[in-house]
N, C-alpha and C positions, 0 to 999 in steps of 0.2 A: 430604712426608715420610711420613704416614701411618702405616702399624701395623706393627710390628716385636714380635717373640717376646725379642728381646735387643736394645736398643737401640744402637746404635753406639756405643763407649767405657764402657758401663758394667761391664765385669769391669775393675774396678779403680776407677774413679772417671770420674764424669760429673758437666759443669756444666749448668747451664740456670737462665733466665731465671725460668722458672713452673712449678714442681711442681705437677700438680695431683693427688689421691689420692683415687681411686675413679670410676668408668668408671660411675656411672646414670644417671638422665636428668638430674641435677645437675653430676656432674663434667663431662658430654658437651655439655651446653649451656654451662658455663664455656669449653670448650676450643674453643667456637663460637666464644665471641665473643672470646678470645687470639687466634684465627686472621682475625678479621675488625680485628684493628686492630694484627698485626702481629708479634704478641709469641711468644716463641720459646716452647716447651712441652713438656712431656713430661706426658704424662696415664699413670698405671699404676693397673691393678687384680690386686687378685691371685687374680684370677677370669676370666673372659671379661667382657666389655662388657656391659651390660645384663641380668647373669644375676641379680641380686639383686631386691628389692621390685621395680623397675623392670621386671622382665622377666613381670610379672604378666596379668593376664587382664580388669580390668573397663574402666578407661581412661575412666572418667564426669568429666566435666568442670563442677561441679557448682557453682553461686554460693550464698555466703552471702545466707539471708534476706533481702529488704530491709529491713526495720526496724531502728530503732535503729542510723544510718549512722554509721558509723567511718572512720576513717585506712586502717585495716587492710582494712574492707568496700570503701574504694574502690579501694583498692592490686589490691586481687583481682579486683574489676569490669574495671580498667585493662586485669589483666594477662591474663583472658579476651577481650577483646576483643582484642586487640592478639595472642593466639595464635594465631588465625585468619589473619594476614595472615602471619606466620612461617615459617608452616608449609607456607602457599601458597607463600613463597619458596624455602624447602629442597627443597619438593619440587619445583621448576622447573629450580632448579641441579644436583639426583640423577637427576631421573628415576624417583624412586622415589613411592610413594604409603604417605602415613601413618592411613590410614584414618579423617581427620577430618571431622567431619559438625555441623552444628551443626542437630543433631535437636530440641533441647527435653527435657524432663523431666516428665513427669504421675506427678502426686500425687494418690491418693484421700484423701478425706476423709471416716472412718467415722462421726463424733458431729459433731453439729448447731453445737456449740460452737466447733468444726476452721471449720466454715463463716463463722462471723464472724469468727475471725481472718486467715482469710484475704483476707476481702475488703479489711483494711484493710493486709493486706501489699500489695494489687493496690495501692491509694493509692501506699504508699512507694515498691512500681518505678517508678511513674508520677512520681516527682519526683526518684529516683536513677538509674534504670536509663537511662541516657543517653550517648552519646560521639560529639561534634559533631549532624550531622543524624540518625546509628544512635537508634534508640530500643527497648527490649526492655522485651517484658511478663509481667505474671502472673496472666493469665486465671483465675478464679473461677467455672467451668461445671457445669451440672445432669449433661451428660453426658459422656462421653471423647468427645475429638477425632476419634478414630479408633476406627472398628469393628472388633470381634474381639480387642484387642490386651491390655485387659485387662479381667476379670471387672468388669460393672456392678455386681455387689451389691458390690464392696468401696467403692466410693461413694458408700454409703448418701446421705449428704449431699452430693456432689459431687465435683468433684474440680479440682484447680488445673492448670492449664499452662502454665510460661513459655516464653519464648522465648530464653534467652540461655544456658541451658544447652547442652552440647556433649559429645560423644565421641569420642576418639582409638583407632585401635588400637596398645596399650603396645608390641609386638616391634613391628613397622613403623614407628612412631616411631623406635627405637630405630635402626632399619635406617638410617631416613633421616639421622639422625644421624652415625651412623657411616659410611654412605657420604660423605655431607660430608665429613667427617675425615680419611676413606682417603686423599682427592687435597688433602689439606693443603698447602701451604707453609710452614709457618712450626709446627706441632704431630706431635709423632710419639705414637704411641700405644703402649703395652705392657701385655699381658696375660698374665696369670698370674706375676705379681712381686707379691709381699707386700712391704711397709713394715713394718721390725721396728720399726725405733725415729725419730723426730725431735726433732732440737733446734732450734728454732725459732731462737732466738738465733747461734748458731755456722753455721744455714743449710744444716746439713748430715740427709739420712735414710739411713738403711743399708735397705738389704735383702742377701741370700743371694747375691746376682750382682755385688754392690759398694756402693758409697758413690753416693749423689745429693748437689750442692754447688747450692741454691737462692739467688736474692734471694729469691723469696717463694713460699709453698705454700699453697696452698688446698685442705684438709680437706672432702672431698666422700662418705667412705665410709660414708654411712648410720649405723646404729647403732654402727657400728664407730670413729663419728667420737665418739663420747662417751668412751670409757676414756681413747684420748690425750687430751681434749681434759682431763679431771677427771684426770689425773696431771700436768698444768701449775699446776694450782691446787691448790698443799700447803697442808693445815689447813682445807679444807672437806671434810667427812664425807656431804654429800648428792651424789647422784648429778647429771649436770646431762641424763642421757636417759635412754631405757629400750629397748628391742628389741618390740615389738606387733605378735603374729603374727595373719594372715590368711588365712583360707583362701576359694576362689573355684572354681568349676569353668565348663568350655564348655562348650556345648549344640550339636548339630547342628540345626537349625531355618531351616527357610526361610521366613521373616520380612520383611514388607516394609522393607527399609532407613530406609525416612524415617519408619519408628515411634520413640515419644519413648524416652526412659528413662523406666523405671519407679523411684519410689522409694518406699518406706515403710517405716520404725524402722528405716533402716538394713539395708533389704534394697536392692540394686541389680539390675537388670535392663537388659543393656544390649547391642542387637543393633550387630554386626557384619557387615563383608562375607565375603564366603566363605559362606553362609550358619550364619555361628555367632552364637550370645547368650552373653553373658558372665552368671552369676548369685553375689553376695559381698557382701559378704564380713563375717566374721565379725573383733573385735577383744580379741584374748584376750594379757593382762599374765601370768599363769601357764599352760605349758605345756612339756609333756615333751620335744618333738619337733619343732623349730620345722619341719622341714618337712615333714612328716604331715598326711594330713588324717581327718577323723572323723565321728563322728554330730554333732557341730556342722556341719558343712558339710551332711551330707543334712535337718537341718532346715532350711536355707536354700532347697536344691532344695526339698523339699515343700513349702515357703511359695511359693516361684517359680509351681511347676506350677500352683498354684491362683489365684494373681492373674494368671497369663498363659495361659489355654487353653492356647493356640498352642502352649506346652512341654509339655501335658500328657505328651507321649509321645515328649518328644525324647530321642534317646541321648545319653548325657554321654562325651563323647570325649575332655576332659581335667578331672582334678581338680589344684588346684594349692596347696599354701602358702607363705608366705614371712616374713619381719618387716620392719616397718615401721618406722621410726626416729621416734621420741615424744619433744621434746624437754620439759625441766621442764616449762615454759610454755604445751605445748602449739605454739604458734607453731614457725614455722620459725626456725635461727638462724645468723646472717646475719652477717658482719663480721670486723674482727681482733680477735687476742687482748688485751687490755686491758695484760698483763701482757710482752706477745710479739706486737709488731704486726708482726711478719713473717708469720705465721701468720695466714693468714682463714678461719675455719670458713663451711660450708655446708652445711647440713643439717639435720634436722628438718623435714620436708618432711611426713610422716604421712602424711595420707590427701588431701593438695593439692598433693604435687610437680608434678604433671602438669599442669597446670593456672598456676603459679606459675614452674616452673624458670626461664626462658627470661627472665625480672625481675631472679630473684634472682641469678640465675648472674651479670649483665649489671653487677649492684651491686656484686658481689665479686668479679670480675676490676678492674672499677676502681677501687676502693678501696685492690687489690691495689696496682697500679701509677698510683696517687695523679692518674687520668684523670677530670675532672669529667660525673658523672653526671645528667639530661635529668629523675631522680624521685629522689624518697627514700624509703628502706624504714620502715614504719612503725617508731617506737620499743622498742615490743614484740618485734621481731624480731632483734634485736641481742643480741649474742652477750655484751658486757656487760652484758646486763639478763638474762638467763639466770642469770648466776653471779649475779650479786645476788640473785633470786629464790630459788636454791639456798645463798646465804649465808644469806639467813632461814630459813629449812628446819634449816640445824644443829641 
């Protein structure tokens, strides 16, 4: 079926199986797995495909610390591991390359104090970081792995590097996605249709080209998925997300590929093919202009240039912002409506979609269509426990 500007039947009214609403790397990996188990689809954004948060610049594929292991810390261990072999497959069946690397991550560590908690992180990978025979670490070294790549004095005390971190590139991701999808069977695609309104119960969404008739829809539009989802639940006054913008830019730099990520307080550093580095991102809750960027973003580069030589003098060839979708919780959120189980949100994804999609999408198509799922999404992530968290908030 694949992509269509106007989907067949819709001026006037259209049936289908799976609504799915919003085209990132959320709705897009939903629409994967509708198409791999049969289910008939229409995915619409009312934008282009992967033009929101998703269509971003850093693409860091980044694990929770190992200590203090969780539900949640394994769920996400799982679900890195297991996007390796995904990705390998998508891009076997397109053709295409999603520019996944599984680089690693080095971290300096400025105070002497950074050095002992690290080494007892090294301990906990060593008893977590595990899947079958795979085993991944988190090296506690005097010096970088690698020469050149970033400044020695920012490791006063050393510096850490594991192994299970990784890197996507976000648009060729995105590509390879969508190319899947083009040669669908069973999912058509629609771009630049807005969703005005849904009634989850009646099964029915409008937009401006007609009427959508759903069994069930899955709410995938990033920040956009909070207003609907807080106008289903009358008489709670807290919000259950927020929109967190980001800004990121690209670097032209010829940079040896199999250099790690760089991280520290939330600066990213993160080479590409083509020879580009991605440098981001900053997470700002008020701002004017969500897609502007500013002297926030060139403090990022000047921190960059200085922990990576190598950038000192690169040209920035794209600067970019976006928002992120923040759910109360933080967590991503995950599930049907409590109130409106026709309806399954998916999103809140923040600063882990990429990393996570490919789980979560996988959970809420089945849940969708009541298909028994292989894992369970941590507790936290459920889209019930959201409004709860946001009924205490009142």
């Amino acid at each position: 079926m694949g992509r269509a500007d106007n989907p067949p039947g819709l001026a006037g009214q259209s049936s289908v199986e799976l609504l799915i609403v919003g085209g990132g790397i959320m709705g897009l990996w939903a629409a994967v797995h509708a198409e791999r188990l049969g289910i008939e689809t229409l995915l619409v954004d009312a934008g282009r495909l992967g033009q929101g948060a998703s269509g971003g610049l850093l693409g860091a594929l980044m694990p929770h610390m190992p200590d203090k292991w969780s539900e949640k810390k394994q769920f996400q261990f799982d679900a890195l591991v297991s996007l390796e072999d995904e990705i390998a497959a998508m891009e076997a069946e397109t053709g295409l390359a999603a520019g996944y690397r599984r680089s690693g991550r080095l971290m300096p560590l400025p105070k002497p104090h950074l050095h002992k908690i690290a080494l007892g992180h090294s301990q906990d990978a060593e008893t977590h970081w595990h899947h079958g025979e795979r085993r991944f670490h988190w090296h506690v070294l005097e010096a970088a792995p690698v020469d050149g790549w970033i400044d020695p004095a920012a490791g006063d005390s050393g510096f850490v590097f594991d192994t299970l971190a990784a890197r996507v590139a976000p648009r060729a991701f995105i590509r390879v996605l969508t190319g899947f999808l083009d040669r669908a069977k069973h999912v058509r695609l629609a771009e630049g249709l807005e969703i005005q309104s849904i009634d989850p119960d009646r099964g029915i969404a409008t937009t401006r080209e007609g009427t959508i008739c759903f069994s069930r829809c899955i709410l995938s539009s990033g920040h956009r998925s909070f207003p609907l989802l807080d106008g289903l639940t009358p008489g709670r006054h807290s919000l259950l997300g927020q929109p967190v913008k980001g800004q990121a830019a690209l670097l032209k730099a010829d940079v040896d590929l199999g250099s790690p990520v760089i991280f520290r307080d939330g600066l990213y550093i993160v080479p590409h093919e083509g020879g580009l580095v991605a440098v981001g991102s900053t997470s700002e809750n008020r701002f004017d202009d969500p897609v502007s960027t500013d002297g926030q973003l060139d403090k990022l580069l000047t921190a960059a240039r200085t922990m990576a030589p190598e950038l000192a003098d690169a040209e920035v060839v794209e600067r970019w912002a976006g928002l992120r979708p923040k759910a109360i919780d933080r967590d991503p959120m995950v599930g049907a409506h409590p109130d409106h189980p026709r309806l399954i949100a998916l999103t809140g994804g923040f600063k882990v979609s990429f990393g996570l999609a490919h789980r979560l999408a996988e959970a809420a198509i089945r849940e969708a269509m009541e298909i028994p799922c292989s894992f369970k999404l941590p507790e936290g992530f459920a889209l019930s426990h959201h409004i709860m968290v946001a009924s205490h908030k009142t």
